[in-house]
The first five atom37 places (N, CA, C, CB, O) and aatype in JSON, in Angstrom:
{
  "aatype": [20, 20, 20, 20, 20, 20, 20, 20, 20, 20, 20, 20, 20, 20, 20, 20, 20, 20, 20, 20, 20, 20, 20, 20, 20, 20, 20, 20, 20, 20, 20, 20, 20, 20, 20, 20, 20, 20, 20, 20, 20, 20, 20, 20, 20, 20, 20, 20, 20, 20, 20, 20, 20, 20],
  "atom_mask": [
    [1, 1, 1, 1, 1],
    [1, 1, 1, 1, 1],
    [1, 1, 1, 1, 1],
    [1, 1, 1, 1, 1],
    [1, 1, 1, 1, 1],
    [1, 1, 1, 1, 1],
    [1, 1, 1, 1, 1],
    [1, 1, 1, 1, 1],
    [1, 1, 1, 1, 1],
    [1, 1, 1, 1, 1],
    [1, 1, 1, 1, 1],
    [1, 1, 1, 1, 1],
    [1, 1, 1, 1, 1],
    [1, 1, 1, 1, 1],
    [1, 1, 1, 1, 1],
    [1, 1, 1, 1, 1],
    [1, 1, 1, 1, 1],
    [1, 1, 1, 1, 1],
    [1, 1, 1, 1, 1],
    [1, 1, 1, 1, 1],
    [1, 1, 1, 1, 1],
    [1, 1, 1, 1, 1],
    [1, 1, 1, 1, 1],
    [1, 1, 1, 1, 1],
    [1, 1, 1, 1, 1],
    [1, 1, 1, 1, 1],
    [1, 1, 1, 1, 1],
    [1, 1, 1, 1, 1],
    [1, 1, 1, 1, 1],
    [1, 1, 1, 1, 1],
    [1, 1, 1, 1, 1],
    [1, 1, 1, 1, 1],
    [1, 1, 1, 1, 1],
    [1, 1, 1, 1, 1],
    [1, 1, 1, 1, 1],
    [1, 1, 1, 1, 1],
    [1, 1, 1, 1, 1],
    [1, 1, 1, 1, 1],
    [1, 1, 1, 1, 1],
    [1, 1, 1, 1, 1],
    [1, 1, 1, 1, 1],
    [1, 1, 1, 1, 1],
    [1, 1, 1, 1, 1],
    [1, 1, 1, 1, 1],
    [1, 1, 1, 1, 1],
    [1, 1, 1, 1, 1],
    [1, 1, 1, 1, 1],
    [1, 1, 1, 1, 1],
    [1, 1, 1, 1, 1],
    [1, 1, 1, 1, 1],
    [1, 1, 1, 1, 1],
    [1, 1, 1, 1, 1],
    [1, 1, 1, 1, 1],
    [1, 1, 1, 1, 1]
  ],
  "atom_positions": [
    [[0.86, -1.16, 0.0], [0.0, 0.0, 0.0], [0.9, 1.22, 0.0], [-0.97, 0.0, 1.22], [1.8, 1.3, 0.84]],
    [[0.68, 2.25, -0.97], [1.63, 3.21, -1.67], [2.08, 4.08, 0.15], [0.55, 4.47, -3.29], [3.18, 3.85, 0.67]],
    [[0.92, 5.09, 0.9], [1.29, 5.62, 2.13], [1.97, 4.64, 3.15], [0.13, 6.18, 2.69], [2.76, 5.24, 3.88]],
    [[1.91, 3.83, 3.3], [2.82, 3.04, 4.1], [4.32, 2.8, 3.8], [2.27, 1.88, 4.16], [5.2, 2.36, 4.54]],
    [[4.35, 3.15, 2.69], [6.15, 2.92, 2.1], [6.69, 4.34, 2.13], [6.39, 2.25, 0.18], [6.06, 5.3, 1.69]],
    [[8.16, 4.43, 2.79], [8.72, 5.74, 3.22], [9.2, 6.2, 1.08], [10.53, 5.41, 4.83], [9.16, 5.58, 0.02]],
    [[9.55, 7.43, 1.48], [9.64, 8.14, 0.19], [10.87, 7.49, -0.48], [9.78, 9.78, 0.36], [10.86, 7.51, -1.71]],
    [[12.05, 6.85, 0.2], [13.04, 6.85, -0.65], [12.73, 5.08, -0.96], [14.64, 7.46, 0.06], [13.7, 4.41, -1.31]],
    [[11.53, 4.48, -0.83], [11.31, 2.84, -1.09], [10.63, 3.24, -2.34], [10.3, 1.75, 0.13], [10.51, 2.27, -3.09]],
    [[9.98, 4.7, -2.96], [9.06, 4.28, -3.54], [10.14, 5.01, -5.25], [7.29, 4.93, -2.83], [10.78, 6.06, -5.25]],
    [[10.01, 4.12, -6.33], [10.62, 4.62, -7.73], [9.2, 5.15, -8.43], [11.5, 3.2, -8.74], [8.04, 4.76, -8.32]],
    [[9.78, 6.19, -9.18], [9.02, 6.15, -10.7], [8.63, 5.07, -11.18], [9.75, 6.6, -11.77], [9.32, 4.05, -11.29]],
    [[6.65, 5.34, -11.72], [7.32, 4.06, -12.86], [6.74, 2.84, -11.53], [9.81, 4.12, -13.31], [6.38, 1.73, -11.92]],
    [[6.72, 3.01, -10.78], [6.35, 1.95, -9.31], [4.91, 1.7, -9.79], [6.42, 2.83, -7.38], [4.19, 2.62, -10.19]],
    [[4.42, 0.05, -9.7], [2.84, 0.08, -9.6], [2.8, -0.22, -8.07], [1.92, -1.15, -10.64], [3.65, -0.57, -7.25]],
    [[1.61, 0.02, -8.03], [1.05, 0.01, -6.61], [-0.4, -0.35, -6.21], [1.22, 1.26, -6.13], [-1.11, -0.24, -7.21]],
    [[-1.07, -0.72, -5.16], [-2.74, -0.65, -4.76], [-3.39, 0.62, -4.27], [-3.06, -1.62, -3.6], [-3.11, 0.65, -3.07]],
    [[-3.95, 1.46, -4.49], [-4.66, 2.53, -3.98], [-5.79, 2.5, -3.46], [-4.78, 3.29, -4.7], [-6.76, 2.09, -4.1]],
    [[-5.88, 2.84, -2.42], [-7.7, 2.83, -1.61], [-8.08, 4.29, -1.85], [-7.84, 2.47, 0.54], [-7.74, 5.34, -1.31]],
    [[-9.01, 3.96, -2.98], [-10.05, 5.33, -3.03], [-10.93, 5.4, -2.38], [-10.68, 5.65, -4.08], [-11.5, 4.42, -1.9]],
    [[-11.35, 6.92, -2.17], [-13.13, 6.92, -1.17], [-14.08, 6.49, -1.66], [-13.88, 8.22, -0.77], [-15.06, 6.24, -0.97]],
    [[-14.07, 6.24, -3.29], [-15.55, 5.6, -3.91], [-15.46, 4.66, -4.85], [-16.44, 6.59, -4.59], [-16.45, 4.38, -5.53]],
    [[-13.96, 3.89, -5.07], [-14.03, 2.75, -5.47], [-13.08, 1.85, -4.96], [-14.05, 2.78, -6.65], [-12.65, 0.91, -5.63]],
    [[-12.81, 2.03, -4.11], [-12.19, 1.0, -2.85], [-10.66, 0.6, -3.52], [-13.37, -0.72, -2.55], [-10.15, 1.68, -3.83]],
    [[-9.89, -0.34, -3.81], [-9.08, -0.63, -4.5], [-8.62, -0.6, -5.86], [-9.11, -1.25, -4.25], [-9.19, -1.33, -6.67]],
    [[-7.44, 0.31, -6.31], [-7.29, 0.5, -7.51], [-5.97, 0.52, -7.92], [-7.88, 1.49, -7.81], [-5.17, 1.11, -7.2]],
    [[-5.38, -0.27, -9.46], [-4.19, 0.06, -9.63], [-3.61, 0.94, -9.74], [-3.9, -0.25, -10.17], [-4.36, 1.37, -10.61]],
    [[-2.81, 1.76, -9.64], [-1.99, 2.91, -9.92], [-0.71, 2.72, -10.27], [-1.96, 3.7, -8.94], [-0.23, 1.6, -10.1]],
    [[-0.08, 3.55, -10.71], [1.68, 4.12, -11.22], [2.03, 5.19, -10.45], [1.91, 4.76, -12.9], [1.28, 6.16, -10.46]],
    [[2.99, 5.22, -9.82], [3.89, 6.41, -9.44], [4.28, 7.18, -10.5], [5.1, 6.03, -8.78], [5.11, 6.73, -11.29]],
    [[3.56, 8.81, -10.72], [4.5, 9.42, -11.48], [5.57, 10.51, -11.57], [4.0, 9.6, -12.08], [6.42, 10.89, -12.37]],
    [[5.03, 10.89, -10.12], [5.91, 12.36, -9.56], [6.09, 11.72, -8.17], [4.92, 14.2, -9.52], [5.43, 10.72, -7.87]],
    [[7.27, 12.47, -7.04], [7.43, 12.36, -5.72], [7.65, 13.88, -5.16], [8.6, 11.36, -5.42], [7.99, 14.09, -3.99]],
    [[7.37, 15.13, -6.3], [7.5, 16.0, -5.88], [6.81, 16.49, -4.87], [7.54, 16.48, -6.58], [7.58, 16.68, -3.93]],
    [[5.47, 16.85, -4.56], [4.37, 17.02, -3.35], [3.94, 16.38, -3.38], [3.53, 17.79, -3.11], [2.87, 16.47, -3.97]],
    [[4.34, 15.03, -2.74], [3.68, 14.06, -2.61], [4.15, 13.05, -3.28], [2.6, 14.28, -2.83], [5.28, 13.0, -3.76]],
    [[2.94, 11.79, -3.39], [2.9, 10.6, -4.02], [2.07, 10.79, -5.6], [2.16, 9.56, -2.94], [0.99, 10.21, -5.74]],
    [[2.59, 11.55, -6.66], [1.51, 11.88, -7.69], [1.37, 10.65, -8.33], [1.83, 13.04, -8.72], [2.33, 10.0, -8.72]],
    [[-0.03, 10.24, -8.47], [-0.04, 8.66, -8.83], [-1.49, 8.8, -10.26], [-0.62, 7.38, -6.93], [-2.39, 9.64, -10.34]],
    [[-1.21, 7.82, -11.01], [-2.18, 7.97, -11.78], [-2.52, 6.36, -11.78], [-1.83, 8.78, -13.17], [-1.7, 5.46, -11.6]],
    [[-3.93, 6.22, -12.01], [-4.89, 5.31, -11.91], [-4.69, 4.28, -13.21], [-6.29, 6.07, -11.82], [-5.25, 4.77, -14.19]],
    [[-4.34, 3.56, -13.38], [-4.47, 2.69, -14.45], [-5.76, 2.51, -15.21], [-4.11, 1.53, -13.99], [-5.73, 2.96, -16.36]],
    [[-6.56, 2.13, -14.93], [-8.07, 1.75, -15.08], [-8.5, 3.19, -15.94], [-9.0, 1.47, -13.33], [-8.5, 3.45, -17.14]],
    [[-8.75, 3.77, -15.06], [-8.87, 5.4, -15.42], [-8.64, 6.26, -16.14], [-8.57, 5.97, -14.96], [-9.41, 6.85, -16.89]],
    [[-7.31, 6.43, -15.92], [-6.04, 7.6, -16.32], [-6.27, 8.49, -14.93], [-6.35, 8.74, -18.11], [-5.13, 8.89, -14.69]],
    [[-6.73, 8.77, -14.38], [-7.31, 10.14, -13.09], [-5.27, 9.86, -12.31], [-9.58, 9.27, -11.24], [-4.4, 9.02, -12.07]],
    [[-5.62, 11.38, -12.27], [-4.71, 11.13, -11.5], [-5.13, 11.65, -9.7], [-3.47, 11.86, -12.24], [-6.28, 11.92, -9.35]],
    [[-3.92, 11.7, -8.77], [-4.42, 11.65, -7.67], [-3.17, 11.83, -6.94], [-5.25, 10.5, -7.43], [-2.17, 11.27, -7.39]],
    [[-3.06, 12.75, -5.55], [-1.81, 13.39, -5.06], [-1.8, 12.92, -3.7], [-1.76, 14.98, -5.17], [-2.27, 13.72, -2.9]],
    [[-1.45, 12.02, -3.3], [-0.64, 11.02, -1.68], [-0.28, 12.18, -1.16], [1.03, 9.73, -1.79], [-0.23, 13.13, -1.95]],
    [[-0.05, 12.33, -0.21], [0.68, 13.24, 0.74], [1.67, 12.34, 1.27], [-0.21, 13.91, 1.91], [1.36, 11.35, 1.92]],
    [[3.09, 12.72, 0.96], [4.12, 12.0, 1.84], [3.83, 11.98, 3.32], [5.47, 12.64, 1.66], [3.91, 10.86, 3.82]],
    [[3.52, 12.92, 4.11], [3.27, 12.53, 5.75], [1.87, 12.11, 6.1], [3.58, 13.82, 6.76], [1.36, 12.34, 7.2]],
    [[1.18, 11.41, 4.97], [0.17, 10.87, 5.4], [0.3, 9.04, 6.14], [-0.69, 11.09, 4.12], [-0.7, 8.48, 6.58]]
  ]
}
């Protein structure tokens, strides 16, 4: 699970599981670590911004 892994575990390019508020589990990609975890949704395309001190 992407917030549980410290910033320097996580690469570009990383897939991952995401818990959304309205569709519960979803694949994602790491694409930025600048503010945050910027992750985009596979399924989707949406993207979506982690907060590193979350």
């Amino acid at each position: 699970v992407l917030p549980k892994l410290l910033e320097r575990e996580v690469f570009l390019g990383s897939g991952c599981l995401v818990e959304t508020k309205d569709a519960g589990w979803q694949r994602a990609v790491v694409i930025s670590i600048s503010r945050g975890f910027e992750i985009r949704l596979i399924d989707t395309g949406a993207k979506q911004v982690i907060p590193v001190n979350c």
